[in-house]
Short mmCIF file of the C-alpha atoms (twelve columns), coordinates in Angstrom:
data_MODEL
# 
_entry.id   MODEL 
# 
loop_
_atom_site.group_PDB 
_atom_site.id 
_atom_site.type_symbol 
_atom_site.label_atom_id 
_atom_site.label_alt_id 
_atom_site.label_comp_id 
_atom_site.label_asym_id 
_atom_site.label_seq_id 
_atom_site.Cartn_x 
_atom_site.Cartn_y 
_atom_site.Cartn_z 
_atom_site.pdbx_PDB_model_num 
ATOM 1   C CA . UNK A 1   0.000   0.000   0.000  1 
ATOM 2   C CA . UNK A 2   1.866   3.395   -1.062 1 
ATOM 3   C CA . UNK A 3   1.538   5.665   1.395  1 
ATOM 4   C CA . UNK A 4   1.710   3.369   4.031  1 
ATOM 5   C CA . UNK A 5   3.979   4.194   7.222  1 
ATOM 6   C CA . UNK A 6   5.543   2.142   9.659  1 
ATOM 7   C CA . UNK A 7   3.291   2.690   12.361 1 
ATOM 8   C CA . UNK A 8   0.578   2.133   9.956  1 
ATOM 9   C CA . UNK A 9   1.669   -1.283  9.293  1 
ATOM 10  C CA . UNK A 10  2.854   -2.079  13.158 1 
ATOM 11  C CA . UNK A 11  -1.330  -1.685  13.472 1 
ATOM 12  C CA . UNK A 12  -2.233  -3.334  10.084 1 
ATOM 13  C CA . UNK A 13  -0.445  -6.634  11.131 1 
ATOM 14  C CA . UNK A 14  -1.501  -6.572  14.553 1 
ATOM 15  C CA . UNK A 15  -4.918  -6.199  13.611 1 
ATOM 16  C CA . UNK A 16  -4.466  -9.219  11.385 1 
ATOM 17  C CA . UNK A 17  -2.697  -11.285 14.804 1 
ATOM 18  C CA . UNK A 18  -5.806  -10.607 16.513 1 
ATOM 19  C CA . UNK A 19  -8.323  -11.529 13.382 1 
ATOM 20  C CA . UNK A 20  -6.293  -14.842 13.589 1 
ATOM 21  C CA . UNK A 21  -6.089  -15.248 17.118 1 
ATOM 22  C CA . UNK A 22  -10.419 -15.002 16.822 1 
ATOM 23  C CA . UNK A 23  -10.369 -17.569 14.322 1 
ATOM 24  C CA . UNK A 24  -8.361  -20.220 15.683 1 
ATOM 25  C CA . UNK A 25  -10.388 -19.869 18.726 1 
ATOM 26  C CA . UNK A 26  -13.242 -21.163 16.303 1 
ATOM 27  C CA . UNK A 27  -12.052 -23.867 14.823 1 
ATOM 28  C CA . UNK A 28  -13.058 -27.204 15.958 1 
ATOM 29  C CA . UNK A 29  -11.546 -29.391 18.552 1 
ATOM 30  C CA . UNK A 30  -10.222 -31.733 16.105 1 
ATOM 31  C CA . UNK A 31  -6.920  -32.949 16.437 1 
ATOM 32  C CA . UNK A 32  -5.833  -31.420 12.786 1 
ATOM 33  C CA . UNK A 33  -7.547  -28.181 13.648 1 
ATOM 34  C CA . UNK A 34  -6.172  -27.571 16.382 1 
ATOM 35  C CA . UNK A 35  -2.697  -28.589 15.213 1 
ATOM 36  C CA . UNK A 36  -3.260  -26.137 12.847 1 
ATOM 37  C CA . UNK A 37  -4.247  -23.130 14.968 1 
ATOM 38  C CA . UNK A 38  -1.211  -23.465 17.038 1 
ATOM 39  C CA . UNK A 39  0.794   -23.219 14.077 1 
ATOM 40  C CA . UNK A 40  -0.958  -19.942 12.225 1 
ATOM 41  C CA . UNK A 41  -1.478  -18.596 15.860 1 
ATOM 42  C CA . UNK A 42  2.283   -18.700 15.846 1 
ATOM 43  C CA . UNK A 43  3.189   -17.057 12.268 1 
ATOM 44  C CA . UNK A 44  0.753   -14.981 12.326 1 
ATOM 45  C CA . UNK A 45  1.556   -13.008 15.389 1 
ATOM 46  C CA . UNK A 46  5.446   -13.823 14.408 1 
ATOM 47  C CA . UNK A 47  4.739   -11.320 11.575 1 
ATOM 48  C CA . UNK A 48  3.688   -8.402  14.054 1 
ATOM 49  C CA . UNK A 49  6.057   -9.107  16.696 1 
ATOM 50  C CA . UNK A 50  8.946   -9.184  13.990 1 
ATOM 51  C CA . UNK A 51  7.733   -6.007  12.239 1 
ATOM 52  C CA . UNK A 52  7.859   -4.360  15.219 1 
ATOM 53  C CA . UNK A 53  11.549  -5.860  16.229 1 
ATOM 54  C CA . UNK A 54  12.435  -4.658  12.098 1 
ATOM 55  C CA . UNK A 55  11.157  -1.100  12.871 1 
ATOM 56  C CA . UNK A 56  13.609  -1.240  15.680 1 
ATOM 57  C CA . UNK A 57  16.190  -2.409  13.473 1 
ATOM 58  C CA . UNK A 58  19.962  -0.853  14.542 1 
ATOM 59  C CA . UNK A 59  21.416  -1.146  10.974 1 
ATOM 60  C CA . UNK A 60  20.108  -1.057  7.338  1 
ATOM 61  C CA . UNK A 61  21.257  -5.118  7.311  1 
ATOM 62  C CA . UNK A 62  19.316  -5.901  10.510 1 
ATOM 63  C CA . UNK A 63  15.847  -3.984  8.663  1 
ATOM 64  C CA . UNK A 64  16.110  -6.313  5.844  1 
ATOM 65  C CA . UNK A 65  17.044  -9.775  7.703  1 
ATOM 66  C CA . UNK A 66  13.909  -9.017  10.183 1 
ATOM 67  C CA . UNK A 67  11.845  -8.011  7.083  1 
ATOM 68  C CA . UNK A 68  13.030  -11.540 5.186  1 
ATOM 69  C CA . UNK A 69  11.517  -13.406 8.448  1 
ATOM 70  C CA . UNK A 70  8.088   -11.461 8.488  1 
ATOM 71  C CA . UNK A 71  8.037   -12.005 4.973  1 
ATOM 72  C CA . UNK A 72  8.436   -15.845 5.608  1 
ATOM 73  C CA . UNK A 73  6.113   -15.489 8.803  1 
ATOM 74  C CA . UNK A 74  3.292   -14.261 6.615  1 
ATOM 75  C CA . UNK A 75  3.709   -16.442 3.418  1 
ATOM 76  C CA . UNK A 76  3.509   -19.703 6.220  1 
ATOM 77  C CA . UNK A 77  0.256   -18.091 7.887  1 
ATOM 78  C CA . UNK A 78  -1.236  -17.690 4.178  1 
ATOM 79  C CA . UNK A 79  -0.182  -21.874 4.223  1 
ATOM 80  C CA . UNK A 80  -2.383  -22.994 7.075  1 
ATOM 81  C CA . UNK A 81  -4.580  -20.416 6.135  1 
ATOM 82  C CA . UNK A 82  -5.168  -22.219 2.857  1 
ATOM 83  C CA . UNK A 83  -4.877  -25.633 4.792  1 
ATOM 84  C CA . UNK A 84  -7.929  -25.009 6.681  1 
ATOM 85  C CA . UNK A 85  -9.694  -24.984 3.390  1 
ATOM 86  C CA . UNK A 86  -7.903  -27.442 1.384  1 
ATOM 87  C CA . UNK A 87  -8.988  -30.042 4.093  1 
ATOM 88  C CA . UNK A 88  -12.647 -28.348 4.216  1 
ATOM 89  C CA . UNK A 89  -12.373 -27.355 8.184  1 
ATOM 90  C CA . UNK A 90  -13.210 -23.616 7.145  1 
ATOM 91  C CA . UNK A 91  -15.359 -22.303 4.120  1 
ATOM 92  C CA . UNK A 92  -13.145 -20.483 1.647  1 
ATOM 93  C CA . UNK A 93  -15.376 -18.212 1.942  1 
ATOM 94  C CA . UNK A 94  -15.141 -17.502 5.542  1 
ATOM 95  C CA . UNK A 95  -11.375 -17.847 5.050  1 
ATOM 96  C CA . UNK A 96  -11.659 -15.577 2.332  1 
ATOM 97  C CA . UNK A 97  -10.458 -11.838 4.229  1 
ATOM 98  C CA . UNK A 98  -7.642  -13.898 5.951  1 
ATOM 99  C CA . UNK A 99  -6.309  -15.445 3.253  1 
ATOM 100 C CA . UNK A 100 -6.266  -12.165 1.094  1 
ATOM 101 C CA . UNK A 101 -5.304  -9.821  3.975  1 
ATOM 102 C CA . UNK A 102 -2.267  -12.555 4.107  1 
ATOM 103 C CA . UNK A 103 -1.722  -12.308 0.519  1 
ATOM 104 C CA . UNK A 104 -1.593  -8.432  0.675  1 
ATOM 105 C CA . UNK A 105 1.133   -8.367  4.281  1 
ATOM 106 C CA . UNK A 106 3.034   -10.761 2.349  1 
ATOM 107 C CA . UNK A 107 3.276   -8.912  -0.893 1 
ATOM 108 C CA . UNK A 108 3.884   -5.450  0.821  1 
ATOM 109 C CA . UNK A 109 6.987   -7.274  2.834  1 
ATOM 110 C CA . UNK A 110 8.125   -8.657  -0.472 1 
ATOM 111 C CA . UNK A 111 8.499   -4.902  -2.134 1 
ATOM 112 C CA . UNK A 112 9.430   -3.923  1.201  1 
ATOM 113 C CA . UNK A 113 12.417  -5.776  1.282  1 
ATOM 114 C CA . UNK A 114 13.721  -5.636  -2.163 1 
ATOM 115 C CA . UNK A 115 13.458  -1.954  -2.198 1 
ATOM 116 C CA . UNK A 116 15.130  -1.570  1.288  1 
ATOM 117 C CA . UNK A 117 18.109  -4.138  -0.524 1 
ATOM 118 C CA . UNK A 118 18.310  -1.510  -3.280 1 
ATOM 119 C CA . UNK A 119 18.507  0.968   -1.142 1 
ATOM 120 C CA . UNK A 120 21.363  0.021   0.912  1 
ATOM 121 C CA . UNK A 121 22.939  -1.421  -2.288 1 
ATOM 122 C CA . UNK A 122 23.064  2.163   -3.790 1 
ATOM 123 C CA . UNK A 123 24.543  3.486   -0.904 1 
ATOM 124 C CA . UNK A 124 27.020  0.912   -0.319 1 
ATOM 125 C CA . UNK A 125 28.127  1.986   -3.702 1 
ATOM 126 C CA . UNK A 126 28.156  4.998   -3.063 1 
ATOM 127 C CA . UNK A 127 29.973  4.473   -0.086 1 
ATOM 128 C CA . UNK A 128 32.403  2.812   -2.278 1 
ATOM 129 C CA . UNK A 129 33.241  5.560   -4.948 1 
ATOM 130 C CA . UNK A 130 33.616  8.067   -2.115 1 
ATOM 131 C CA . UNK A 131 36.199  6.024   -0.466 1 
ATOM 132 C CA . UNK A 132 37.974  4.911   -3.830 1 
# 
């Protein structure tokens, strides 16, 4: 989302942490449901907790590691997101907002990322002309 700031996003995926949190606490009490929650209760809120530690990134390196795991952290919630449907526990269509609010975190940490890299590419070259 252009436009979008930091503490915008800090909100945005801790919104989406607490839409999840609601949902698992849905599901059945089956064992593969609930083997399931545990594990998109944990990437899910591993993508706001590690956006948060990103924005508190020391270095321009640090930002882009932290960003790589919320990137991964959202891409494996959109997994047992899609799960849940594949093995007809949820609706698609209930899963529906989830599973394209996951889609949208993940893509905006995938641009996120790759233009932080060019960013600190450029000025590591930079960097390296000046000191040449």
């Amino acid at each position: 989302m252009a436009g979008m700031n930091s503490g915008e996003l800090k909100q945005r995926t801790k919104r989406f942490a607490v839409r999840i949190f609601n949902m698992a606490n849905a599901l059945p009490h089956t064992t593969g449901a609930q083997v399931v929650a545990k594990q998109v209760l944990r990437s899910a809120s591993s993508v706001a907790a590690n956006y948060r530690a990103a924005c508190r990134a020391r270095s321009p390196q640090e930002f882009i590691a932290k960003l790589g795991v919320v990137e991964e952290e959202a891409d494996e919630t959109l997994f047992w997101l899609e799960m849940l449907v594949e093995t007809g526990t949820v609706s698609g269509e209930k899963m529906a907002g989830l599973i394209d609010e996951a889609n949208q975190l993940t893509a905006i940490f995938v641009a996120s990322r790759k233009t932080s890299k060019q960013r600190s590419n450029r000025k590591s070259a930079i960097g390296d002309r000046r000191s040449a």
